[in-house]
Each structure stands twice: as structure tokens, then as C-alpha cells.
Phi, psi and omega in degrees: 000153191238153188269131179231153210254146191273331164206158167234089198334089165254150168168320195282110198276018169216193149342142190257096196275325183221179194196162161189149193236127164251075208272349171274353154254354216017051147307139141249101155254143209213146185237183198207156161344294183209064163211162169327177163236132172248156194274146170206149173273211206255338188294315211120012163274134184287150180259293179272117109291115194257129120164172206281119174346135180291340173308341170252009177294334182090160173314299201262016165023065154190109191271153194237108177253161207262298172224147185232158171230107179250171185236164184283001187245012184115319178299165166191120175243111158289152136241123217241169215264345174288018167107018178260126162232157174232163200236139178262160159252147199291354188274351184070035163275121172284128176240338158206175143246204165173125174239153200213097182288356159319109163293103165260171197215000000 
């Protein structure tokens, strides 16, 4: 028996630096090297673009995330690697920030 894969994830135009399954909502969300992060359903539909307003992007306008987390109630709080983290509604509404010089892991 051969292993077949259940969907197949497009969007992303670089590398997949994080990732999370949200199986009680049937979410992917998967963020990339130098891009948004995006929402998929469990088939393979993008759903979703999260991202964050340039005013909090910074000088080099590209935020690069690092961990993503969703909760079963809707939320998803990325972290990016200049130290941001934002909290998304699973509908792609920024609902909060928050920054930080703490190295998270």
C-alpha cells in the first residue's frame, strides 16, 4: 500500500517556516519564509490571507513567522521573528499586538 497524501496545500511562493492543524475547525494554517501566512481548509482550500498592516512591518516590510498557534475557538496567534506576536480571528481580522524583545521558542 502506498501512502496518498489528503490534500494539497498552494499558496505559499517560498518555503514553510511554521505550520498548525486546527482539527476542530478543520483549518491549516501555515506561515512561509517571506510571505503572509495563510488559512486552508482540511481539502486544500485557501481560505484566508493573515497579515499584518505595514505600519507594524517595520523598516524591511516583511515580517518572517516563526510559530503559529490556532485554538478551537477561532483565534490564531502568530509569532514573527522580529519579536511580534498578533492575534488573527480565524475570518483574517487582526485583533490584537503585542512586541517583544524576549527570545521565544
Amino acid at each position: 500500500d502506498f501512502a496518498t497524501p489528503r490534500a494539497i496545500l498552494t499558496g505559499h511562493d517560498y518555503e514553510i517556516t511554521c505550520a498548525t492543524i486546527c482539527a476542530e475547525l478543520g483549518l491549516v494554517i501555515s506561515g512561509s519564509k517571506e510571505g503572509p501566512c495563510l488559512i486552508h481548509s482540511m481539502n486544500g482550500d485557501l481560505l484566508r490571507t493573515l497579515e499584518v498592516p505595514e505600519t507594524l512591518a517595520g523598516p524591511e516590510n516583511c515580517l518572517r513567522p516563526k510559530l503559529i498557534q490556532a485554538s478551537r475557538e477561532g483565534h490564531c496567534v502568530i509569532y514573527y521573528e522580529n519579536g511580534l506576536f498578533c492575534v488573527f480571528s480565524v475570518n483574517g481580522r487582526l485583533q490584537a499586538t503585542m512586541e517583544t524583545d524576549d527570545k521565544i521558542k
